[in-house]
ROZA-167544 format. One record per residue (C-alpha): residue number from 1; x, z, y. Coordinates in Angstrom, 3 decimals. Layout:
BEGIN
<atom><n>NUM</n><c1>X</c1><c3>Z</c3><c2>Y</c2></atom>
...
***
This chain:
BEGIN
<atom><n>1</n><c1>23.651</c1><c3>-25.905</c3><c2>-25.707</c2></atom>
<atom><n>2</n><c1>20.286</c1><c3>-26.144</c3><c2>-26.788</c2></atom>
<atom><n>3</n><c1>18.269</c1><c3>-28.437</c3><c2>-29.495</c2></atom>
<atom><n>4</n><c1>15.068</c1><c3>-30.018</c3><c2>-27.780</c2></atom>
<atom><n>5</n><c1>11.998</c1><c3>-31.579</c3><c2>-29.093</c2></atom>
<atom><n>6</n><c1>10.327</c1><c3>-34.064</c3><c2>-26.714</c2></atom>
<atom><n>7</n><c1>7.525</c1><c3>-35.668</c3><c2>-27.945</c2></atom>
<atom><n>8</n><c1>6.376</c1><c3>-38.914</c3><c2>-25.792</c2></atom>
<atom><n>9</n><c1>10.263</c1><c3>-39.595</c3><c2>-24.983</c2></atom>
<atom><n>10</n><c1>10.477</c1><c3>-43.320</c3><c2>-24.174</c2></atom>
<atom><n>11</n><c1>8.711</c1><c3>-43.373</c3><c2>-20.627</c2></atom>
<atom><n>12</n><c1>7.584</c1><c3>-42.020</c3><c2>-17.890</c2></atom>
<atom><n>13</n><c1>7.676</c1><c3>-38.353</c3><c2>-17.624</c2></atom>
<atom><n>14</n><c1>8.787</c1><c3>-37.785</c3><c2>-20.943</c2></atom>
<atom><n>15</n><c1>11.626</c1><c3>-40.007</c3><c2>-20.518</c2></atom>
<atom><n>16</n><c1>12.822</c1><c3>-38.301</c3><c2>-17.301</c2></atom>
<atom><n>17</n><c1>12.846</c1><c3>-34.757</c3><c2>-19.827</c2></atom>
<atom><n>18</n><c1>14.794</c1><c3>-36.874</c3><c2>-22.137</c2></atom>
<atom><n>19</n><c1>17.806</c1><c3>-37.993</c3><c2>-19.320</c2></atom>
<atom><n>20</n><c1>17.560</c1><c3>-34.641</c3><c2>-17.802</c2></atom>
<atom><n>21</n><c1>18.204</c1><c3>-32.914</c3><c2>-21.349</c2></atom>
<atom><n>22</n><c1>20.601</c1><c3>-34.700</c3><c2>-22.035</c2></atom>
<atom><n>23</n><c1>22.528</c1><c3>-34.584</c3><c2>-18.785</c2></atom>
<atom><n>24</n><c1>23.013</c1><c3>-31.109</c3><c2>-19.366</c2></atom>
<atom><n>25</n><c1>24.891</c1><c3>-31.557</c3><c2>-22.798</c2></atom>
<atom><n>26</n><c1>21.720</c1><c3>-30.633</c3><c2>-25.234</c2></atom>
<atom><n>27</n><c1>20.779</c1><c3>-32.085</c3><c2>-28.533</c2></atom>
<atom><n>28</n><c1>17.358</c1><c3>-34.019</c3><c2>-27.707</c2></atom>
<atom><n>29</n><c1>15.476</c1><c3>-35.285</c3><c2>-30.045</c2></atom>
<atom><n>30</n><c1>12.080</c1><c3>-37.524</c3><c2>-29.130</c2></atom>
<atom><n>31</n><c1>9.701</c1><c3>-39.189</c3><c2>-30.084</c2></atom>
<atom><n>32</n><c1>7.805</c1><c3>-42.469</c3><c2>-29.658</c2></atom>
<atom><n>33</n><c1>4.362</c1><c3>-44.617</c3><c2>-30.659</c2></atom>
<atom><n>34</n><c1>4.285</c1><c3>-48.110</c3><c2>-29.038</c2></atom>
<atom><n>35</n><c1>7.227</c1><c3>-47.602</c3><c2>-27.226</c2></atom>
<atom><n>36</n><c1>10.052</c1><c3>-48.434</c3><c2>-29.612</c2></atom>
<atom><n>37</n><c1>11.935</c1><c3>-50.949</c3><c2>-27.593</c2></atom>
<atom><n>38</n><c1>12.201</c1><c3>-48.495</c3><c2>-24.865</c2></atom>
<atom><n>39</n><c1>13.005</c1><c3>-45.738</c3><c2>-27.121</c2></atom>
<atom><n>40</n><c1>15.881</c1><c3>-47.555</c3><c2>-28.351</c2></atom>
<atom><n>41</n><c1>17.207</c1><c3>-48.743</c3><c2>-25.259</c2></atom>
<atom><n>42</n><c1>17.168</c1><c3>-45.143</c3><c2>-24.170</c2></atom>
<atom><n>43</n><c1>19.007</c1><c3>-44.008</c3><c2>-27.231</c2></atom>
<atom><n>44</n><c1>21.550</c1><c3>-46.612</c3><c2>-26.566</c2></atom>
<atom><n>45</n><c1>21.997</c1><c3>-45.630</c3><c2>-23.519</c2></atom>
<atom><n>46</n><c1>22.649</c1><c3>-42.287</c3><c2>-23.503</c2></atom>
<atom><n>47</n><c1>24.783</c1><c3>-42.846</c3><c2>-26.805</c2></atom>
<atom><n>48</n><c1>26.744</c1><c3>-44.834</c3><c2>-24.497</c2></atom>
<atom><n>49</n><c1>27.658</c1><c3>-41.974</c3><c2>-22.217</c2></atom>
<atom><n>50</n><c1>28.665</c1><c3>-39.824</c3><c2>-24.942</c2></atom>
<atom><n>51</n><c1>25.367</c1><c3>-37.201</c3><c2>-25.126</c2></atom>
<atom><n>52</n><c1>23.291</c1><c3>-36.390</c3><c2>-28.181</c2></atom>
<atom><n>53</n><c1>20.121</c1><c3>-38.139</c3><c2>-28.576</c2></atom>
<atom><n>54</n><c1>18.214</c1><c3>-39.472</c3><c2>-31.113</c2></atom>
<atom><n>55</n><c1>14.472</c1><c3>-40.645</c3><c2>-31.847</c2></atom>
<atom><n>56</n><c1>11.489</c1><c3>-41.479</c3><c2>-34.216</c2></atom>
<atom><n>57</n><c1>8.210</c1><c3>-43.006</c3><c2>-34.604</c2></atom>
<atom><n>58</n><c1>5.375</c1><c3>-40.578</c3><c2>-34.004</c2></atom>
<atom><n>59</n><c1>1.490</c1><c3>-40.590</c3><c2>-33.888</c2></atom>
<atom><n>60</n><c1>0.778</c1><c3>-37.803</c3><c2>-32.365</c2></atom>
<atom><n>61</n><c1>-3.013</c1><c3>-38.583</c3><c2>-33.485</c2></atom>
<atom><n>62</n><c1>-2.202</c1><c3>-37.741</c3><c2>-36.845</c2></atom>
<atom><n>63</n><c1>-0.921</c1><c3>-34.156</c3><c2>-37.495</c2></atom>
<atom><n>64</n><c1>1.894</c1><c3>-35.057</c3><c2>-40.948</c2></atom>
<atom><n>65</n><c1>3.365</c1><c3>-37.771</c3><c2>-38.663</c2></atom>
<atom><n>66</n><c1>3.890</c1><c3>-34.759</c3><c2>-35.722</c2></atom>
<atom><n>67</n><c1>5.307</c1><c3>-32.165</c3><c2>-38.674</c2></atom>
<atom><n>68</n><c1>7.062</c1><c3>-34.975</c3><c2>-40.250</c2></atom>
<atom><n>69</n><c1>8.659</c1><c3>-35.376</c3><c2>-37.037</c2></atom>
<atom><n>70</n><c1>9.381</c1><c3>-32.003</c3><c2>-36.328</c2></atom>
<atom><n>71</n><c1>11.182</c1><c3>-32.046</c3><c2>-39.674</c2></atom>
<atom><n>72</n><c1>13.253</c1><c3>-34.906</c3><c2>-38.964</c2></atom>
<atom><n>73</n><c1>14.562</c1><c3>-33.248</c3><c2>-35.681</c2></atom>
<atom><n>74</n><c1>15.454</c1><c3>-30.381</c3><c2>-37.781</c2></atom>
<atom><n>75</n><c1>17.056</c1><c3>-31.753</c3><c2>-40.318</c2></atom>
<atom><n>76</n><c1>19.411</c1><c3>-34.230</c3><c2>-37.435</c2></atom>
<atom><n>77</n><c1>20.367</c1><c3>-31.104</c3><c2>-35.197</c2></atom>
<atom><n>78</n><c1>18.609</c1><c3>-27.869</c3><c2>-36.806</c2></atom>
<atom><n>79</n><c1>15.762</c1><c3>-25.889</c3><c2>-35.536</c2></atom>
<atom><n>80</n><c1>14.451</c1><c3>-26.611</c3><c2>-31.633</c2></atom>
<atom><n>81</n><c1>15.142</c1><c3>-23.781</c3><c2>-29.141</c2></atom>
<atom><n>82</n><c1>13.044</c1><c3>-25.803</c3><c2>-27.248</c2></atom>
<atom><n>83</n><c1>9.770</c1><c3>-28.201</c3><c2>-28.024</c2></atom>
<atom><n>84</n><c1>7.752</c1><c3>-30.187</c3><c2>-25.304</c2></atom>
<atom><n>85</n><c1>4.212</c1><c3>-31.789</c3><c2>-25.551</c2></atom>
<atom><n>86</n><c1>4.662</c1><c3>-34.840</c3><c2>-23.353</c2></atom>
<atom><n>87</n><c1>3.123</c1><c3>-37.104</c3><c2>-25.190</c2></atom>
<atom><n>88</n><c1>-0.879</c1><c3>-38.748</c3><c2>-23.378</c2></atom>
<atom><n>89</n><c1>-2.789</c1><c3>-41.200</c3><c2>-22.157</c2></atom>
<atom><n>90</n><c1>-4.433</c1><c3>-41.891</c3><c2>-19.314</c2></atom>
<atom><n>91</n><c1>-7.364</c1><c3>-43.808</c3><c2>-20.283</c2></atom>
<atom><n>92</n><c1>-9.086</c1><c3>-46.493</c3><c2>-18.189</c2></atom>
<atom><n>93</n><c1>-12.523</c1><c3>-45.516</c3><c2>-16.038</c2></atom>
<atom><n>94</n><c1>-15.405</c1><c3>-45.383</c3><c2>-17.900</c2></atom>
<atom><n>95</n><c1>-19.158</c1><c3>-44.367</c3><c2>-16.528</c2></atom>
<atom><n>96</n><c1>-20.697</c1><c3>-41.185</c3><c2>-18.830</c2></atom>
<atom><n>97</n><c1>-23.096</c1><c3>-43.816</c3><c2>-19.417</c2></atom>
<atom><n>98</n><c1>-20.958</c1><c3>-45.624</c3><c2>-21.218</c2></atom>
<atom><n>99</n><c1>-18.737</c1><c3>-42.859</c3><c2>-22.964</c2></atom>
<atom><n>100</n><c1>-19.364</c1><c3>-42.450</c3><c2>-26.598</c2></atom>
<atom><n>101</n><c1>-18.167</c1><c3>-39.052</c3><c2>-28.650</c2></atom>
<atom><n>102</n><c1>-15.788</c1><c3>-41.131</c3><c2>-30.387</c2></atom>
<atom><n>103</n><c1>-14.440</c1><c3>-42.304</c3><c2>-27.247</c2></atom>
<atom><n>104</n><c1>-13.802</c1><c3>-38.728</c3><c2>-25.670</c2></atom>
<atom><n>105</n><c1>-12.438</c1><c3>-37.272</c3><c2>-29.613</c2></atom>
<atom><n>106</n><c1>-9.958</c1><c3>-40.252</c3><c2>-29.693</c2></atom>
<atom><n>107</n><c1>-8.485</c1><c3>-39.477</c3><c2>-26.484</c2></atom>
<atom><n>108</n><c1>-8.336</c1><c3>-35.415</c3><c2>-27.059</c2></atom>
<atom><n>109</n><c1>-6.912</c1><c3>-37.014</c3><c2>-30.533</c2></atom>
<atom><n>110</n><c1>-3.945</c1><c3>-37.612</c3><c2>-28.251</c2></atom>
<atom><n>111</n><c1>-4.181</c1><c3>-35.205</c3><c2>-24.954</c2></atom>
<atom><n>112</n><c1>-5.650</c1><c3>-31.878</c3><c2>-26.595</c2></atom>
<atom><n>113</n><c1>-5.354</c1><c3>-31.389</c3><c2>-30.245</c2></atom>
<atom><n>114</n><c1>-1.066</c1><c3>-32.604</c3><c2>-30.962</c2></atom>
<atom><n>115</n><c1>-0.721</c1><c3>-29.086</c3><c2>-28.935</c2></atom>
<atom><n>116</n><c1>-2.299</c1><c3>-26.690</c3><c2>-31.787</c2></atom>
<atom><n>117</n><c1>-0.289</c1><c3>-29.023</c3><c2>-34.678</c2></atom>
<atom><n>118</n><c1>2.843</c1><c3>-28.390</c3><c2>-32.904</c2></atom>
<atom><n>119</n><c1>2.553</c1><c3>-24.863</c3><c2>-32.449</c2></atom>
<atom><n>120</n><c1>1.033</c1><c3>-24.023</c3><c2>-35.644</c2></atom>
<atom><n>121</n><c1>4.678</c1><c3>-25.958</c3><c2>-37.146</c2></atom>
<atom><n>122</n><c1>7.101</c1><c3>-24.694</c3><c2>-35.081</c2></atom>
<atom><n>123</n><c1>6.103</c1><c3>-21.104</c3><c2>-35.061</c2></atom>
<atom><n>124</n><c1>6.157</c1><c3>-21.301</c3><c2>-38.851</c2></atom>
<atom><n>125</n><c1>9.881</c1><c3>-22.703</c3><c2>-38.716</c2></atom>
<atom><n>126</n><c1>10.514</c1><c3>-20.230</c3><c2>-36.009</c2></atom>
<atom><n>127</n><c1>9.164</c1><c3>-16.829</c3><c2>-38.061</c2></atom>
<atom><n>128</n><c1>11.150</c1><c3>-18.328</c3><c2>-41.350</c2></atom>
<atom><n>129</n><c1>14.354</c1><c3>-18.599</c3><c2>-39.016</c2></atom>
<atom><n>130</n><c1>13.535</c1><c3>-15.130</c3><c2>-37.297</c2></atom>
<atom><n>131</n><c1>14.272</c1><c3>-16.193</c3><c2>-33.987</c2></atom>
<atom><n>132</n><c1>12.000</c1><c3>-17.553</c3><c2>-30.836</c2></atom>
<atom><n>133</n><c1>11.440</c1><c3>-20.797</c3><c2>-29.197</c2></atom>
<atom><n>134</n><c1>9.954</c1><c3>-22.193</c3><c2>-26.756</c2></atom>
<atom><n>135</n><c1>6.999</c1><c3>-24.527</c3><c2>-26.283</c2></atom>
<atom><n>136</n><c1>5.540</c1><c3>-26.400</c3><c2>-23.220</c2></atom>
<atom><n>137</n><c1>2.873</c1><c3>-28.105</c3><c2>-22.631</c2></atom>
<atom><n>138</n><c1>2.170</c1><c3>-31.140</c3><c2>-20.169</c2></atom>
<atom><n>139</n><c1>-0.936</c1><c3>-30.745</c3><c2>-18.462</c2></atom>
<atom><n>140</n><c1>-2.156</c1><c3>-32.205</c3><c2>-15.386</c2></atom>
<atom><n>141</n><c1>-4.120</c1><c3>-31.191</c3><c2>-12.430</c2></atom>
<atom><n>142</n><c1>-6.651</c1><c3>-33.314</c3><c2>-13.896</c2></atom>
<atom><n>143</n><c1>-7.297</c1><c3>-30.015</c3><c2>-15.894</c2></atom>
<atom><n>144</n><c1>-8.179</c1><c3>-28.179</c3><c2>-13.050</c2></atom>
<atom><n>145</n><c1>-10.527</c1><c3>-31.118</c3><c2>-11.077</c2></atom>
<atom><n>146</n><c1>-13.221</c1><c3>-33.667</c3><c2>-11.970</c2></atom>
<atom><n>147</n><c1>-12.570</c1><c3>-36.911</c3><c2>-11.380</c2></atom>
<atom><n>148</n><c1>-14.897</c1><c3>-39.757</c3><c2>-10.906</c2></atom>
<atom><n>149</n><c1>-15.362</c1><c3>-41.540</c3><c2>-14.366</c2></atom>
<atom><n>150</n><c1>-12.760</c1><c3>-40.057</c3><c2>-16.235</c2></atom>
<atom><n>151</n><c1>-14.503</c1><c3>-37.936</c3><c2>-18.479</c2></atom>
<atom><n>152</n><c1>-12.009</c1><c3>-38.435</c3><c2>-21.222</c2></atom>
<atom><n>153</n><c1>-8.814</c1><c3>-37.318</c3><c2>-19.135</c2></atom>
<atom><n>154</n><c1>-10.382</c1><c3>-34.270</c3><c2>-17.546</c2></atom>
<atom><n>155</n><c1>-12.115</c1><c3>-33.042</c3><c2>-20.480</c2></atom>
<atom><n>156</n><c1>-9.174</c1><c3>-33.373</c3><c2>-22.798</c2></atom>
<atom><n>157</n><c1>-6.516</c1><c3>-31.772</c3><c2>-20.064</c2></atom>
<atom><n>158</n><c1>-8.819</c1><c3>-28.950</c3><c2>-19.322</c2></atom>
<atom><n>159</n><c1>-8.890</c1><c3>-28.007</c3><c2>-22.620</c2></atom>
<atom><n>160</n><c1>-5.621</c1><c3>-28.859</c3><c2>-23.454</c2></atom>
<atom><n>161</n><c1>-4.402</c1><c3>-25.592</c3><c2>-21.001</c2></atom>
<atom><n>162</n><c1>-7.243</c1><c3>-23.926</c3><c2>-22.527</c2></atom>
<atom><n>163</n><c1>-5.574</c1><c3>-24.067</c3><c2>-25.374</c2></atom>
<atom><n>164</n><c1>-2.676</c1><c3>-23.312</c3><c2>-24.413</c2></atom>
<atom><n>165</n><c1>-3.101</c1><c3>-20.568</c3><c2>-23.142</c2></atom>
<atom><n>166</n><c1>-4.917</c1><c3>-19.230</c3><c2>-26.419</c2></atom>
<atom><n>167</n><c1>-1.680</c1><c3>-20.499</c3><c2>-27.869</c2></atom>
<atom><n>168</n><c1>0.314</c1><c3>-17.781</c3><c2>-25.459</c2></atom>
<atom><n>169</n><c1>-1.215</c1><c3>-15.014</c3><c2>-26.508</c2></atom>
<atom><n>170</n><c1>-2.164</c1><c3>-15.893</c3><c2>-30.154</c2></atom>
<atom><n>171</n><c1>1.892</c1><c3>-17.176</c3><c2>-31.037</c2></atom>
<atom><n>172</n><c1>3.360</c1><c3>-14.024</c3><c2>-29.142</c2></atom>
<atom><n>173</n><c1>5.864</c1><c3>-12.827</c3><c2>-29.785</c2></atom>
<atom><n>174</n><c1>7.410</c1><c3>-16.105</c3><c2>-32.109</c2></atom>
<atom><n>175</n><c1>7.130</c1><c3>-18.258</c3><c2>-29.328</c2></atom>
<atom><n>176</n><c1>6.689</c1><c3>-18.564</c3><c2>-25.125</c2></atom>
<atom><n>177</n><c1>4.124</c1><c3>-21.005</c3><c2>-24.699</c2></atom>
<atom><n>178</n><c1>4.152</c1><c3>-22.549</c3><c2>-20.727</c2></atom>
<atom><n>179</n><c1>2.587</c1><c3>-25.747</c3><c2>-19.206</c2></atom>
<atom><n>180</n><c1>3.575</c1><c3>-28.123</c3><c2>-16.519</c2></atom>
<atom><n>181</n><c1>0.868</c1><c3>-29.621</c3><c2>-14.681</c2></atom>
<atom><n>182</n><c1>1.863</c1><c3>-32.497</c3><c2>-12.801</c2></atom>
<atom><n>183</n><c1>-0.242</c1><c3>-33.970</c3><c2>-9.864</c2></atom>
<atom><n>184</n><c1>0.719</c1><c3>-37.968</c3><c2>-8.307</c2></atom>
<atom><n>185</n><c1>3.918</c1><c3>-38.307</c3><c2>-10.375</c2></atom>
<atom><n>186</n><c1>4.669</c1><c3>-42.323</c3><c2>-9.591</c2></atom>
<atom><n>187</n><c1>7.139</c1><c3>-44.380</c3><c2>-11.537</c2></atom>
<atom><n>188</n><c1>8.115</c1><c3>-47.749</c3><c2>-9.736</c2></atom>
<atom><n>189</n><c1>10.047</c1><c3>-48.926</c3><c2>-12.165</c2></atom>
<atom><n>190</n><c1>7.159</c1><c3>-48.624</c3><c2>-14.862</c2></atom>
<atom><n>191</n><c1>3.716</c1><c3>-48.408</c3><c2>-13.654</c2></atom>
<atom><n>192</n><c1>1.045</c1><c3>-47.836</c3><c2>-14.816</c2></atom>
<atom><n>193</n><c1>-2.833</c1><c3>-47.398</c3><c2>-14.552</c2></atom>
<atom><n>194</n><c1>-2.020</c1><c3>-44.162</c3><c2>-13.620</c2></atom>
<atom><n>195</n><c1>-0.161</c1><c3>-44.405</c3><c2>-10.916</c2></atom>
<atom><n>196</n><c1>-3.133</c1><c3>-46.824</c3><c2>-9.313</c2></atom>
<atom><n>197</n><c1>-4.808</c1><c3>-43.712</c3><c2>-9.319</c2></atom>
<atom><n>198</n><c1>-2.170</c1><c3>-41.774</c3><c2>-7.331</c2></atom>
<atom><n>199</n><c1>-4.785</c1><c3>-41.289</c3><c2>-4.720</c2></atom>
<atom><n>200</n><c1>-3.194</c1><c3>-41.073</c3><c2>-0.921</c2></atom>
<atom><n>201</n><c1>0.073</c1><c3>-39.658</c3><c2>0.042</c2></atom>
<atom><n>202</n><c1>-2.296</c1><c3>-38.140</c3><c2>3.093</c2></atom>
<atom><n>203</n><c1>-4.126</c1><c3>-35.791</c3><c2>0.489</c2></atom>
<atom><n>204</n><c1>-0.474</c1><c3>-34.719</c3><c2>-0.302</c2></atom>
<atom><n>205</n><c1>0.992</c1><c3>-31.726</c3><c2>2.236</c2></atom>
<atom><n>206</n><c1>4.371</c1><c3>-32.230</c3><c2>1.100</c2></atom>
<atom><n>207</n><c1>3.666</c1><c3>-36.115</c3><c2>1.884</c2></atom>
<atom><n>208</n><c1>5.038</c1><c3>-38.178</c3><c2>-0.919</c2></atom>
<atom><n>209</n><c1>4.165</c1><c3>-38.830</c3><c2>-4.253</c2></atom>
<atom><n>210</n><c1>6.425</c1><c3>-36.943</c3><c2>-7.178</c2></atom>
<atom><n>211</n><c1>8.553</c1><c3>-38.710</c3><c2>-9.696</c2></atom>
<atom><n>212</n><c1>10.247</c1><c3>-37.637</c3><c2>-13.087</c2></atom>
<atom><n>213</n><c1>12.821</c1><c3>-35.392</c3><c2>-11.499</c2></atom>
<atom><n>214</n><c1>10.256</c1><c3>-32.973</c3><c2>-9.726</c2></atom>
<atom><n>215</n><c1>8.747</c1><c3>-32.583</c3><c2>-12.890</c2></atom>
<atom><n>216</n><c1>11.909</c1><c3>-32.084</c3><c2>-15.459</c2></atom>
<atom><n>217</n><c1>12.448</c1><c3>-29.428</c3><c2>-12.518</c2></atom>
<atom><n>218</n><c1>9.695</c1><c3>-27.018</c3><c2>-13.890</c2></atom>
<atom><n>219</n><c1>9.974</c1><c3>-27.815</c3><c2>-17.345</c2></atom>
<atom><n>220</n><c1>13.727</c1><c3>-27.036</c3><c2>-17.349</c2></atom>
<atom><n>221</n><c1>12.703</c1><c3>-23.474</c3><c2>-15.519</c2></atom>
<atom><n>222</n><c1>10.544</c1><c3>-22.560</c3><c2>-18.497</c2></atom>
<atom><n>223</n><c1>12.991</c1><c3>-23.930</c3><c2>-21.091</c2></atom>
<atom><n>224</n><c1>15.705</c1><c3>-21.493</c3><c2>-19.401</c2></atom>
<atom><n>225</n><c1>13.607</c1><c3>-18.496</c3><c2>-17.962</c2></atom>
<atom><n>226</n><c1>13.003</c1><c3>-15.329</c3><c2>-19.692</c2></atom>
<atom><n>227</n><c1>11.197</c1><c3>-15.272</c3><c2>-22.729</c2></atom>
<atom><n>228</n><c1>9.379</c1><c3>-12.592</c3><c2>-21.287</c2></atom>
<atom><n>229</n><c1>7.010</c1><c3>-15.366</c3><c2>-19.133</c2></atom>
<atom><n>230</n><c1>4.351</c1><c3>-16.895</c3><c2>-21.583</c2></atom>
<atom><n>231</n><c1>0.524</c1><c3>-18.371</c3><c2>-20.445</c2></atom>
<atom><n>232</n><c1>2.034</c1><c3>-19.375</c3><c2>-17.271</c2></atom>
<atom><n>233</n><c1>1.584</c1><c3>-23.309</c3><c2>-15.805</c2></atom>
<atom><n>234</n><c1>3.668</c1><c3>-24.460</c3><c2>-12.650</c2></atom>
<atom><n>235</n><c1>1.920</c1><c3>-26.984</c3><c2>-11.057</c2></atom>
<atom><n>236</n><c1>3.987</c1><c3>-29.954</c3><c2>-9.751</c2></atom>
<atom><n>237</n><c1>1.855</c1><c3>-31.647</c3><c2>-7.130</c2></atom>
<atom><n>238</n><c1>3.142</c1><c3>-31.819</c3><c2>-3.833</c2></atom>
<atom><n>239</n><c1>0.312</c1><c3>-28.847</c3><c2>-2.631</c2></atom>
<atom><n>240</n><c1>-2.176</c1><c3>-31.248</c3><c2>-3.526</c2></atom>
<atom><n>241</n><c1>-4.700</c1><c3>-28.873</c3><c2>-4.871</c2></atom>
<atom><n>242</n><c1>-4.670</c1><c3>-26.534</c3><c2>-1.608</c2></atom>
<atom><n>243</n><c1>-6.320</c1><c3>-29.071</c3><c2>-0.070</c2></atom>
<atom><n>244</n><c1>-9.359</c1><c3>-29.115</c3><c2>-2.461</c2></atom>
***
């Protein structure tokens, strides 16, 4: 059994980490921002069936709430084996003519920066404990591509597995720091702008779009693999980008 840290817990893809944690009889603790109806529904549900969960309220904008966080998981089930970045926004189109700085910091606020907080605070609870854990990142293959009008996304994902992978090398040996980069992950049951954007199954070889399960899938490899792998992204996209 192993304590998790999910941060962006109540929907979507960070939701699906949260079930899929749980399933398999961890401790999972999330978090939330504007979510909190969801994030209690969740929490009710999985009570329900008898697994370990439990969440708080989180701006991951503002690096005490992430720590404070951080320390509230610890303090419920004890130190994470196991901390994910989930957490983003997908922001709507916007021509560079039209982009401001403040516009493009704001959304790396949320995409790029909660990434060095957590690390920085875990691998300090991690070298007090002596031990190693295990961070991971959700990227996007928006990190690898440039999209029409969406400066902000691209921008802050790029260098969001930039940093991560500064993050590898720089927190070895404390921690393994891996990213999933998901590609046209579609949620039926709560879309979003983002899905919109899905593009065509036809640019997709494996011809569908993903959904939470493909995803959990690779993050679950890296939560379980040797600690040995570190700097490494699995990209969950269908074989979308061998088309480009």
């Amino acid at each position: 059994m192993s304590i998790v840290f999910v941060t962006g817990g109540a929907r979507r893809i960070g939701r699906a980490l949260v079930e899929r944690f749980c399933s398999a009889e961890n401790q999972v603790f999330f978090t939330y921002n504007s979510s909190q109806s969801q994030a209690d529904e969740l929490v009710i549900e999985l009570s329900g069936k008898g697994l370990n969960v439990s969440a708080t309220h989180c701006e991951v904008s503002n690096p005490q709430s992430i720590i404070d966080a951080i320390g509230k998981c610890t303090s419920t089930y004890g130190l994470p084996n196991v901390v994910v970045s989930s957490a983003g926004i997908f922001p709507e189109p916007v021509h560079v003519n039209q982009l401001d700085v403040e516009a493009l910091i704001s959304t790396m606020n949320v995409n790029t920066f909660p990434l060095l907080t957590i690390a920085a605070e875990y691998m300090r609870l991690v070298q007090e404990a002596q031990t190693h854990g295990r961070l991971i990142a959700i990227t996007s293959v928006g990190a690898f591509e440039t999209w029409k009008n969406r400066t902000e996304y691209n921008v802050s994902k790029s260098a969001q597995h930039a940093l991560m992978l500064s993050l590898a090398r720089n927190c070895a040996p404390h921690l393994s720091v891996n990213a999933v980069a998901p590609g046209a992950i579609v949620f039926t049951t709560d879309p979003t702008v983002a899905d919109e954007s899905a593009g065509s199954i036809a640019s997709i070889p494996m011809g569908r779009y993903g959904v939470g399960n493909d995803v959990a899938d690779a993050v679950t490899f890296f939560a379980e693999c040797t600690s040995y792998i570190t700097g490494q992204t699995l990209t969950v996209d269908g074989g979308y980008l061998l088309t480009r």
